[in-house]
C-alpha positions in Angstrom: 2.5 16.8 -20.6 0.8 14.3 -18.0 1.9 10.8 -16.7 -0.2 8.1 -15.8 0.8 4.7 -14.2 -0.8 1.5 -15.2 -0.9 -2.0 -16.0 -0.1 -3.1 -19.7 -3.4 -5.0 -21.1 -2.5 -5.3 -24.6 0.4 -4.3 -27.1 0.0 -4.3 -31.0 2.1 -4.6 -33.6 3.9 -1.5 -35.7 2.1 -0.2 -38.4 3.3 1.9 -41.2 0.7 4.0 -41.7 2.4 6.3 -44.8 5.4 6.3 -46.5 7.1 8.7 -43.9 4.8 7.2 -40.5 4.0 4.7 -38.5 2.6 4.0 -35.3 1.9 1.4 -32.6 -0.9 1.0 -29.8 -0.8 0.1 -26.2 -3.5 0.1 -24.0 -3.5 -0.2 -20.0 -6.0 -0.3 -17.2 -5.9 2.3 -14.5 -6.9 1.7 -11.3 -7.0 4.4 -9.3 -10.8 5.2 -9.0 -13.7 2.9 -8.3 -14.1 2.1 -12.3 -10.7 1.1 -14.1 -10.0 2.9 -17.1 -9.0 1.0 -20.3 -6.6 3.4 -22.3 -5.6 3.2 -25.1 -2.3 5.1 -26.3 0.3 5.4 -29.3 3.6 5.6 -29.8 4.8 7.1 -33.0 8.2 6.7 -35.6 11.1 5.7 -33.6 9.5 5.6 -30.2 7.2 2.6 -31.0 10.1 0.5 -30.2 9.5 1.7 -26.7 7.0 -0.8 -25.6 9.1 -3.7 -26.8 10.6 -5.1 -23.4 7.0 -4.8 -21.4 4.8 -7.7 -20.6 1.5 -8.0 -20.1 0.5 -7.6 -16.5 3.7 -5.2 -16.1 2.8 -2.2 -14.1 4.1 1.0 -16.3 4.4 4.9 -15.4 3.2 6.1 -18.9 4.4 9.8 -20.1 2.8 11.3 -22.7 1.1 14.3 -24.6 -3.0 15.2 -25.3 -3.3 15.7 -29.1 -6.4 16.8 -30.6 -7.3 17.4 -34.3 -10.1 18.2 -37.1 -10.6 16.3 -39.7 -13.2 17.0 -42.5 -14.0 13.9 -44.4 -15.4 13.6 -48.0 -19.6 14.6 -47.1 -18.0 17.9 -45.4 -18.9 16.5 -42.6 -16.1 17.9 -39.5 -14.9 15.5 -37.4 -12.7 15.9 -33.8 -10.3 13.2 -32.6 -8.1 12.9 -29.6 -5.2 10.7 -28.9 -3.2 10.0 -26.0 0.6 9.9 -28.0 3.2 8.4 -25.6 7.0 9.5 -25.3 8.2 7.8 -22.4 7.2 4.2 -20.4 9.1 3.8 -17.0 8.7 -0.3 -15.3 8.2 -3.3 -17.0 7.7 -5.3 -13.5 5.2 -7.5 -13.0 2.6 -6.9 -11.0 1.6 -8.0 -7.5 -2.1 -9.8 -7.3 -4.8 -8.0 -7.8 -5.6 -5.3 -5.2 -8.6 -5.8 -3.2 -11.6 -3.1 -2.6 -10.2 -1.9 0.4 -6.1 -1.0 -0.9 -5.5 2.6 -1.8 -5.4 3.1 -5.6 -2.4 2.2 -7.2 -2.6 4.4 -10.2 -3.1 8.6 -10.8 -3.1 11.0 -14.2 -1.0 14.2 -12.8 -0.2 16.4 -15.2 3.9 17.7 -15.2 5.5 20.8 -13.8 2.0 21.7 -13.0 4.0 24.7 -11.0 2.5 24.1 -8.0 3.9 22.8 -5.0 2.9 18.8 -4.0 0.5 18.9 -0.9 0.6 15.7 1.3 -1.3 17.2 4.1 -4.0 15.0 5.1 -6.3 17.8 5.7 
């Protein structure tokens, strides 16, 4: 499980993607290195209702899980996805103006009881 906070770029509408699933996107920009990452996650069945009450240009802590799987498609060919699948968004405030070079980053992916103990030592 890993967390990662963010600002809400774009939210999509639900879709139903069988008879027994459906699924909605999100995607936020990250801006705790020198390159913002644009990430795009999902929320699945009756969590997709969880991105409902966020703006755009809201600052959200995003929880979620890695998921990986293998697909073979009709050729035989064998193909690997990832997704990012969310189960938790904490915030919803807007944002303050954009940050300039010099701030200290306002976003970090740490994964969750990691079992070790947090470090704040400057050296």
């Amino acid at each position: 499980m890993f967390q990662i906070t963010g600002t809400l770029k774009a939210k999509f509408q639900e879709s139903q993607v069988s008879d027994k699933f459906r699924k909605r996107e999100f995607v936020i920009t990250e801006n705790s290195s020198q390159y913002p990452q644009i990430l795009s996650f999902q929320l699945t069945q009756d969590r997709c209702s969880l991105i409902d009450n966020v703006n755009l240009g809201d600052e959200i802590k995003v929880h979620f899980n890695l998921r990986g799987r293998e697909w073979t498609n009709a050729q035989g060919e064998v193909k690997y996805f990832n997704s990012l699948e969310a189960w938790k968004i904490e915030g919803g405030k807007a944002t303050a103006p954009a940050a300039t070079q010099n701030s200290q980053p306002a976003a970090s992916i740490e994964p969750l009881n990691s079992g070790e103990p947090a470090d704040d030592l400057p050296f």
